[in-house]
C-alpha positions as CSV (number, residue, x, y, z in Angstrom):
1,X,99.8,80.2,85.5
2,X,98.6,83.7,85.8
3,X,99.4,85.5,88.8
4,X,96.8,86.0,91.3
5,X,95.8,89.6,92.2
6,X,97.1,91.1,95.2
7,X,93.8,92.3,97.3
8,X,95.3,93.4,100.6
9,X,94.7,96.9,99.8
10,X,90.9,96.4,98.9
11,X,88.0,97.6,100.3
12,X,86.4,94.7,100.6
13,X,86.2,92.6,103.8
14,X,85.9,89.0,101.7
15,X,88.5,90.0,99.7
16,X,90.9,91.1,102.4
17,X,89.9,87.6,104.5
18,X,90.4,85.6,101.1
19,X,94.0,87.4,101.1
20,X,95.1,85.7,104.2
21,X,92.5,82.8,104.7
22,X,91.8,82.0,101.0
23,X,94.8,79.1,101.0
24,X,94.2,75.7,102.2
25,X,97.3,74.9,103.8
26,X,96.4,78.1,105.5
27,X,93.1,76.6,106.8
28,X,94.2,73.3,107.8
29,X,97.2,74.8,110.0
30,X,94.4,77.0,111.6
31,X,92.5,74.0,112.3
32,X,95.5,71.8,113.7
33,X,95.9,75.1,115.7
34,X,92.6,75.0,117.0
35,X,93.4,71.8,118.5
36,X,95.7,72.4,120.3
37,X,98.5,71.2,118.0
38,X,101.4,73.6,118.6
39,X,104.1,72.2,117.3
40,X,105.9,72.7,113.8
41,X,106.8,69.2,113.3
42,X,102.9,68.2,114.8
43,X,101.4,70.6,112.3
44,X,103.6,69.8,109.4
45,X,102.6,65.6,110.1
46,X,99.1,66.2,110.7
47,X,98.2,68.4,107.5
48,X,101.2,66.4,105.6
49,X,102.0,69.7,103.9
50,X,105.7,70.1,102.8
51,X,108.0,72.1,105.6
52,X,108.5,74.3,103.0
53,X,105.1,75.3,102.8
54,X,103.9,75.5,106.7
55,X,107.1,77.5,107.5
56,X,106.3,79.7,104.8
57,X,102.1,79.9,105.8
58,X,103.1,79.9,109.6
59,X,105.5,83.0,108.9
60,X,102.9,84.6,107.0
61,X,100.1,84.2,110.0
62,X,103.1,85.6,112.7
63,X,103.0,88.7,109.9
64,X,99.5,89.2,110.1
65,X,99.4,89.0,114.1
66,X,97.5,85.3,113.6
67,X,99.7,83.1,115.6
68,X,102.6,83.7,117.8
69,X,105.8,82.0,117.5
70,X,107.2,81.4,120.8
71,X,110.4,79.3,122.0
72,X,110.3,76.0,124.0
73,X,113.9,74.8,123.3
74,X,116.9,76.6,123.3
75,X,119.6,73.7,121.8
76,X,118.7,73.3,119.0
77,X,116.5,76.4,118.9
78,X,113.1,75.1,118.9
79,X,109.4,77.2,118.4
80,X,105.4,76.8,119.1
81,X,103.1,78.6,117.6
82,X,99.9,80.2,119.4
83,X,97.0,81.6,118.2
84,X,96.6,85.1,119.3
85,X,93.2,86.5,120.0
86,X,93.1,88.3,116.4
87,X,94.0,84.0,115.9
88,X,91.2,83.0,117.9
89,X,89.0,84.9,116.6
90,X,89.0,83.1,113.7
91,X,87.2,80.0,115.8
92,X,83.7,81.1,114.1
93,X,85.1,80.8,110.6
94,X,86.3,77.5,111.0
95,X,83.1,76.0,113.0
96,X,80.9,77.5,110.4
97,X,83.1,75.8,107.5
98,X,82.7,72.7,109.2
99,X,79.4,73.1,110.0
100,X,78.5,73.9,106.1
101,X,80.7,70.5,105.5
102,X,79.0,68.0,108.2
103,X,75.8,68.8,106.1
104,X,77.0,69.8,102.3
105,X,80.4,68.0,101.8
106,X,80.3,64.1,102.4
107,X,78.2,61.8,100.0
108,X,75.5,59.7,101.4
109,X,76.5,57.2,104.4
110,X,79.9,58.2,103.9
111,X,80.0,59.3,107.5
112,X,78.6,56.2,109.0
113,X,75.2,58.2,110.0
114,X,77.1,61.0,111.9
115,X,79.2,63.7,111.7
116,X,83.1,63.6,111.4
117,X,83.7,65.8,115.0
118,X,81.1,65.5,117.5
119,X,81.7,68.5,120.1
120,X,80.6,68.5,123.5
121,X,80.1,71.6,125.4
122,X,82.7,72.2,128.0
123,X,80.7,74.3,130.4
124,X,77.1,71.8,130.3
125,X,78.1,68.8,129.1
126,X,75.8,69.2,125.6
127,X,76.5,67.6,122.4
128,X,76.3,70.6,120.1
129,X,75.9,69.0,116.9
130,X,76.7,72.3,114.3
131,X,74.9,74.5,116.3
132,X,76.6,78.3,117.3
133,X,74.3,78.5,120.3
134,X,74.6,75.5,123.1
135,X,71.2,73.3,123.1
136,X,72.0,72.5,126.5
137,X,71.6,75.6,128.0
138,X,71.5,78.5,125.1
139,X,75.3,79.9,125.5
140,X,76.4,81.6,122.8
141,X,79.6,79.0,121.5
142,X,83.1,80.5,121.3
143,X,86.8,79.2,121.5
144,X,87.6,77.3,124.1
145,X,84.1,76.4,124.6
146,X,84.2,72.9,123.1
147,X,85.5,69.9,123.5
148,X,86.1,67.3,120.1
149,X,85.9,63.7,120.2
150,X,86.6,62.5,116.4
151,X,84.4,59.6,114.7
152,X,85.6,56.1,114.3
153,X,86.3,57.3,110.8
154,X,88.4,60.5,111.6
155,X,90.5,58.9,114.3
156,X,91.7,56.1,111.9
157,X,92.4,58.2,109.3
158,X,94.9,60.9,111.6
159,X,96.1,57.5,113.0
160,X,97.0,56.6,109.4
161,X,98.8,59.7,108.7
162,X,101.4,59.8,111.7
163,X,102.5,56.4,111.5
């Protein structure tokens, strides 16, 4: 397999976010980190990505000033991992990906008629639906702001995966 072209030092803004971003196991960390899964041994069961591969990722995002590493155990030395605000930053990026997936990604009535993550705004109490501004009462939507419930559907597939 060719190797992929190093674009760290470009220019561009997509290609310096596809640098660090452009890697699924990168995404889905970020997401488990979004809710509020801290945890290497959480992340690594949720994603069901090798160790291997989430130590190396999660390393990576501590490089880039993503995420935090900080300990909660001393015997046997144990860390969490926080996202830091360059980290939460990143909370647009992933709503929008979902947002292009509730509408673009599932076939027909593969959903049940709605969306995999309904999210409720903390501050009013408004389902949000994919929107970036609160229907409820026209906040602009940022981390923190949100609160997820998962469908039927999600929640018996993550129960699935951790048992």
């Amino acid at each position: 397999m060719p190797k992929r072209a190093d674009l760290s030092d470009t220019f561009c803004p997509v290609g310096r976010s596809a640098e660090i971003l452009g890697d699924r196991a990168v995404l889905l960390i970020l997401r488990d980190l979004f809710f509020g899964r801290r945890r290497f041994e959480a992340i690594t069961a949720s994603t069901r990505l090798g160790p291997q591969l989430v130590s190396a990722r999660l390393r990576m995002l501590e490089e880039e000033g993503v995420v935090a590493r900080r300990p909660y155990q001393d015997r046997p030395p144990r860390h969490e991992y926080r996202l830091t605000d360059k980290g939460k930053d990143l909370f647009g990026v992933l709503y929008a990906m979902r947002g292009w997936a509730e509408r673009w990604a599932y076939r027909e009535g593969e959903t049940g008629g709605g969306p995999a993550m309904r999210y409720i705004h903390r501050t009013c109490g408004a389902d949000v639906g994919t929107a970036t501004v609160c229907p409820g009462c026209g906040a602009v939507l940022g981390y923190g702001d949100l609160k997820g419930e998962a469908s039927p559907a999600l929640s018996a597939e993550q129960a699935a995966r951790t048992s």
